[in-house]
N, C-alpha and C positions, 0 to 999 in steps of 0.2 A: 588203414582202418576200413572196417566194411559199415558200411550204411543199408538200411533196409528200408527203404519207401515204401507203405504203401497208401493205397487210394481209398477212404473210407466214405461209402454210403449208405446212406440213410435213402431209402427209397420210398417213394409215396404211391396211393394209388392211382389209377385214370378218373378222371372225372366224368360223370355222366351228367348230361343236361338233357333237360326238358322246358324248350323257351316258351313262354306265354308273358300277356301284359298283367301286372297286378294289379289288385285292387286291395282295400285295406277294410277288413272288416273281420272283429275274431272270433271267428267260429269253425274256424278248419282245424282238419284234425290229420295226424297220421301214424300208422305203425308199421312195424317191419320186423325182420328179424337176424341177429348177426351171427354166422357161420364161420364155419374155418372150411378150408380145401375140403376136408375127408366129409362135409354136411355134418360137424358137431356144432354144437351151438356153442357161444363165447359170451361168458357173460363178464360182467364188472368193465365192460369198452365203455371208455369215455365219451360222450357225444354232446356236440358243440355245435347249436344250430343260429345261424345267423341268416335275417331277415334282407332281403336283399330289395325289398321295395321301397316306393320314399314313405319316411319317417322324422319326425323331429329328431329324433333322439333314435339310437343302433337300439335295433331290439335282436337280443340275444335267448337263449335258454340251453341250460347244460342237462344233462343227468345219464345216466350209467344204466346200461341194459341187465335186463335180469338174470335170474339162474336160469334160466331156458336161451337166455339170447335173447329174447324179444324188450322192444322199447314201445311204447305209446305216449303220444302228445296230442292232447285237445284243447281248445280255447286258444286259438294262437290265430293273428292275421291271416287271412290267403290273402296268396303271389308267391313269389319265388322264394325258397329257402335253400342258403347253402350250408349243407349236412357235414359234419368232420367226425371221423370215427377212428380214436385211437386208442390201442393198447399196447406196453411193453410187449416183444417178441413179435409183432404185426406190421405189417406196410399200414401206414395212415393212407385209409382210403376217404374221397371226397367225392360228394355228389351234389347235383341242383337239382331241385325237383320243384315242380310249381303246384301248391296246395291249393285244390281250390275250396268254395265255400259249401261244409258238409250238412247233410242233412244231419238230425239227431244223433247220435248214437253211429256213426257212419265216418270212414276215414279215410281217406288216401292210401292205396296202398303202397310200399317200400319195397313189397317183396324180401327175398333174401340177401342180405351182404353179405358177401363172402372176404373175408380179410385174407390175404397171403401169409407166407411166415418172411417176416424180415432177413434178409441175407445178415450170416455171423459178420458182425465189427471188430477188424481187429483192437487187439488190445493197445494201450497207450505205449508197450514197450516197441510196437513198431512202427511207431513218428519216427522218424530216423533220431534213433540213438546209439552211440558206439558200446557196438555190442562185446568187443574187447580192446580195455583199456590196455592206450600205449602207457611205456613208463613216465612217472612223474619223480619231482624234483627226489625223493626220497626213493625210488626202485632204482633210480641210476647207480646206487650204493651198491645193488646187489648186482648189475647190471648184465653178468652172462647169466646166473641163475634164473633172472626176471628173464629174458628171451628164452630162453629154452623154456620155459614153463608157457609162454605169450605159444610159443610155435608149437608145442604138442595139444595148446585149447585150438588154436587153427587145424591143427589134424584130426583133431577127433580122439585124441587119445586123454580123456578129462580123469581117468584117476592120475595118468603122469604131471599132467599142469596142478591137479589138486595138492599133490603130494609139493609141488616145486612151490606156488606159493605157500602150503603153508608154511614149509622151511624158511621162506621169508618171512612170514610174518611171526614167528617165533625168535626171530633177533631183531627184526624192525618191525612193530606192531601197528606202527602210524603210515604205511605204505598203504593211500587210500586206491591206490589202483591193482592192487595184490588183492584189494576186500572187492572191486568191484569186478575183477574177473571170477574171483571165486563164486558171487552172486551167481553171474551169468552160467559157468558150469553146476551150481543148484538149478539154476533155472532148466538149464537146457536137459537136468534131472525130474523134473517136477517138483522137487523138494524145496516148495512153495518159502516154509518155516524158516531153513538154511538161508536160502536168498535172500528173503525178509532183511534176517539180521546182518545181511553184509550190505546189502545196500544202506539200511538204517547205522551202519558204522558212517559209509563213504557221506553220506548227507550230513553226518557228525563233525567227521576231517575235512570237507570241501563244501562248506554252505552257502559256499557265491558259486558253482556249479550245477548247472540243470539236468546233469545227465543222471545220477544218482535217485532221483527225485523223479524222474520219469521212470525210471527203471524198475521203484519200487512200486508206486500206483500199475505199472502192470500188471507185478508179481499179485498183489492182491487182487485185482482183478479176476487174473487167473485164477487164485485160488477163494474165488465167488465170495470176494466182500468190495466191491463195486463201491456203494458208498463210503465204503473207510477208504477207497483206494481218491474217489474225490475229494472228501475233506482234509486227506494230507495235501494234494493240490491245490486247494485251498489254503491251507493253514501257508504253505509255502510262496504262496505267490505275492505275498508283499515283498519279498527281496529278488524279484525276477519283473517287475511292471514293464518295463521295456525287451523284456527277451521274448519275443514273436514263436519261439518253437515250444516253450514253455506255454504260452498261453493256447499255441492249438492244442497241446496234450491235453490242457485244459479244459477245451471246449470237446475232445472228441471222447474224453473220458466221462464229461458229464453229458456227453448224447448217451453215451452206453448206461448209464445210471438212472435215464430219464430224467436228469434233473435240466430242464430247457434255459431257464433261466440262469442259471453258471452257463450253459453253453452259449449260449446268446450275449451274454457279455464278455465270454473270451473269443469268441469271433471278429465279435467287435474291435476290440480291443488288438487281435491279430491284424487287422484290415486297416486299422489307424497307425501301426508299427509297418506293416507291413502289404501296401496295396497290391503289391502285385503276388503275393500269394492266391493260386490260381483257387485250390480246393476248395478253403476258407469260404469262397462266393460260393458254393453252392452248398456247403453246410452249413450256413448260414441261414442260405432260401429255404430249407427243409423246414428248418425252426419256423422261420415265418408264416409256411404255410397252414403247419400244425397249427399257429396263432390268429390266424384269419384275418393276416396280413397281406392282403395280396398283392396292391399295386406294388409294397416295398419288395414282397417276395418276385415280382415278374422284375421286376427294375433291378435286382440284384443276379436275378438268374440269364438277364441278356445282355450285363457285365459278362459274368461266366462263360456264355458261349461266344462270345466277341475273345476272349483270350483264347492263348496257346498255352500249348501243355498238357490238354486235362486229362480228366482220365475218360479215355472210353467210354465205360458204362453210364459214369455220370454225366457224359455230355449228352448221351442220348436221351436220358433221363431229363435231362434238362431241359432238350427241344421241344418232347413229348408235354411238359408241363406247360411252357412257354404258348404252347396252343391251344392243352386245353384248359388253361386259366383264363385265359381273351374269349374263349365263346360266351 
C-alpha cells in the first residue's frame, strides 16, 4: 500500500508591535487600509480588535473593511490594541499598536496592511489514505483478475485497470474495493462526478471504514464544493468518535472551508485520541490565534516545537510566532 503524507499549513502573519503604557479613556480613534501584494485593496477582511489594557470586562470590536480596503474606528479606549485581520485565501496577519488619545476628528494612523496569499492546502484526500485498495474479503473470488487490474493502476496504465475491474464488478458488484480503486483512477482523471459515485458506493458497502469517506470529501473538494465535502464529514463522524485520522480529515477539511469551529473541535478531539500527533499542535494553534487565544495558542505551539517529527515549514513558523506573541 502506498501512503501519502503530507504537512498542512495554515500560516499566519508577523506581528508588529508598538509598546507604550495604557491608559483608559475613549476617545481614540484609528484607520488604515488593507492591500494585497500587487497594492490592490481587499475588502470584506474580517477585523477583530481586542483591548489589551486593564479592563473589568475584555473589550472587543469586530467589523469588515470596505470596498476600497479601508476600515475606521472611533470612540474606543487608548492603550494597546491587538488588531486581527482575516480573510479566506490570506495569511491572518496580526498587529499591536498603541492608540493614543485623539484630538477631534483625528486618528491613529495603520497605514497600509498588506495580507499575503495563503500557501494552497492540500486536499483531505491527502491525510494518508490508501490510495489503491488491496483486495477484500469479496475480490479474493476474482483474485488474479483483481491483481492484475491492482498492478496496471500501479503502472500507470488506468484504461487497463478500468477495464479489469469493471469486468469484476459486472459479476461481483458488491466488491467495495474494485469501486474504490476505480474512484481513485476517476480521480487521478479529474472526473470528479465518476469518483464521486464510486466512492459514495464504497461508504455504502464498508460504513465502519474511513478511508472511503475521506476519499470522497476530497474528491468534492476538488471539484470546489468544500462545504458539502464538510458536512459529509460531518454527517459521518458519529460512527468514527474514536478514529484519530478521521477526525484530522476533519479538522483540516474544515480549515479549508473556513469553518474554525469543526476544525477546533476535531483537533481537539484528535489530541485527546491521539496526543502525540505531532501536526494536530500546531493546527490547532492557528485556530487559536485567529480566536485571540493566545496564552492557549503560545502553550500549545511550545508543545509543538518540544516534539519531534514536524514538519519544516511549520516548525519554523511556529518559532517565529512563539516570539512574536511574548512581546
Amino acid at each position: 500500500m502506498r501512503h501519502a503524507a503530507h504537512a498542512f499549513t495554515v500560516a499566519v502573519g508577523l506581528i508588529l508591535l508598538a509598546a507604550s503604557t495604557p491608559t483608559f479613556a475613549a476617545s481614540a480613534g484609528i484607520r488604515g487600509r488593507v492591500i494585497d501584494e500587487a497594492g490592490n485593496p481587499v475588502p470584506d477582511v474580517d477585523i477583530e480588535m481586542l483591548f489589551k489594557g486593564e479592563t473589568r470586562k475584555p473589550v472587543t470590536k469586530t467589523q469588515k473593511t470596505d470596498k476600497d480596503g479601508g476600515f475606521v474606528r472611533m470612540g474606543i479606549p487608548d492603550g494597546t490594541w491587538q488588531i486581527t485581520f482575516t480573510k479566506e485565501g490570506y495569511k491572518t496577519y496580526i498587529m499591536e499598536i498603541y492608540l493614543s488619545l485623539a484630538a477631534l476628528g483625528s486618528f491613529s494612523e495603520a497605514g497600509d496592511i498588506v495580507l499575503e496569499p495563503a500557501p494552497v492546502v492540500a486536499p483531505a484526500a491527502e491525510i494518508p489514505d490508501e490510495d489503491i485498495a488491496g483486495p477484500d474479503d469479496e475480490a479474493a473470488k476474482v483474485g488474479e483478475t483483481y491483481a492484475a487490474a491492482v498492478e496496471a493502476t500501479r503502472a500507470g496504465r488506468l484504461d487497463e485497470a478500468e477495464a479489469g475491474f469493471k469486468e469484476i464488478l459486472a459479476s461481483h458488484p458488491d466488491v467495495a474495493s474494485a469501486h474504490y480503486n476505480l474512484g481513485y483512477i476517476y480521480r487521478q482523471r479529474k472526473d470528479w462526478p465518476a469518483a464521486e459515485a464510486e466512492y459514495v458506493r464504497v461508504t455504502e458497502l464498508q460504513p465502519d471504514k474511513t478511508d472511503a469517506f475521506i476519499a470522497l470529501a476530497a474528491v468534492r473538494e476538488l471539484d470546489g464544493r468544500t462545504p458539502e465535502a464538510v458536512d459529509g464529514l460531518v454527517a459521518a463522524a458519529p460512527s468514527f468518535p474514536a478514529d484519530a485520522r478521521f477526525q484530522y480529515a476533519l479538522g483540516i477539511t474544515s480549515v479549508n472551508a473556513g469553518r474554525s469551529a469543526e476544525a477546533e473541535a476535531a483537533f481537539r478531539k484528535v489530541l485527546e485520541l491521539e496526543p502525540g500527533n505531532v501536526e494536530a499542535h500546531f493546527q490547532l494553534a492557528t485556530i487559536l490565534i485567529g480566536q485571540a487565544k493566545t496564552a492557549e495558542a503560545i502553550s500549545m505551539l511550545e508543545t509543538y516545537v518540544g516534539m519531534t517529527g514536524q514538519d519544516e515549514s511549520n516548525l519554523a513558523t511556529a518559532r517565529s510566532l512563539i516570539a512574536a506573541l511574548k512581546k
